[in-house]
C-alpha positions, 0 to 999 in steps of 0.5 A: 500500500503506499501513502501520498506525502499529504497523508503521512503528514499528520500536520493536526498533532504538531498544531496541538502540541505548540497551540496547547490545552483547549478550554475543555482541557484547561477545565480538566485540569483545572479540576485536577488540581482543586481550582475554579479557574486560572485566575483562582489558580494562580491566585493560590500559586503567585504570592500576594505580595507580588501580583500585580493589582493592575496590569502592567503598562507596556505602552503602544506596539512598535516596530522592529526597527523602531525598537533596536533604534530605542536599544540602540540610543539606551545602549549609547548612554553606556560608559566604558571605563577602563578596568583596573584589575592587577594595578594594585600594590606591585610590592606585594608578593601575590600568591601564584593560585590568586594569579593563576586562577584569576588574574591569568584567567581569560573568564575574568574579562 
C-alpha cells in the first residue's frame, strides 16, 4: 500500500502540541488540581505580595526597527571605563593560585 506525502503528514498533532490545552482541557485540569479557574489558580500559586493589582503598562506596539533604534540610543548612554584589575600594590608578593586562577584567567574579562 503506499501513502501520498499529504497523508503521512499528520500536520493536526504538531498544531496541538505548540497551540496547547483547549478550554475543555484547561477545565480538566483545572479540576485536577482543586481550582475554579486560572485566575483562582494562580491566585493560590503567585504570592500576594507580588501580583500585580493592575496590569502592567507596556505602552503602544512598535516596530522592529523602531525598537533596536530605542536599544540602540539606551545602549549609547553606556560608559566604558577602563578596568583596573592587577594595578594594585606591585610590592606585594601575590600568591601564584590568586594569579593563576584569576588574574591569568581569560573568564575574568
Amino acid at each position: 500500500m503506499t501513502q501520498t506525502l499529504s497523508q503521512l503528514e499528520n500536520r493536526d498533532a504538531f498544531i496541538e502540541r505548540h497551540i496547547g490545552p483547549d478550554a475543555q482541557q484547561q477545565q480538566e485540569m483545572l479540576k485536577t488540581v482543586g481550582a475554579d479557574s486560572l485566575n483562582a489558580l494562580i491566585g493560590q500559586i503567585v504570592p500576594q505580595d507580588i501580583q500585580l493589582a493592575t496590569p502592567p503598562q507596556v505602552g503602544d506596539a512598535t516596530t522592529e526597527f523602531a525598537a533596536l533604534a530605542e536599544l540602540k540610543a539606551i545602549a549609547g548612554r553606556n560608559k566604558r571605563f577602563k578596568s583596573y584589575i592587577g594595578m594594585g600594590y606591585t610590592a606585594v608578593q601575590l600568591p601564584p593560585v590568586i594569579q593563576r586562577n584569576m588574574l591569568e584567567n581569560p573568564g575574568w574579562y
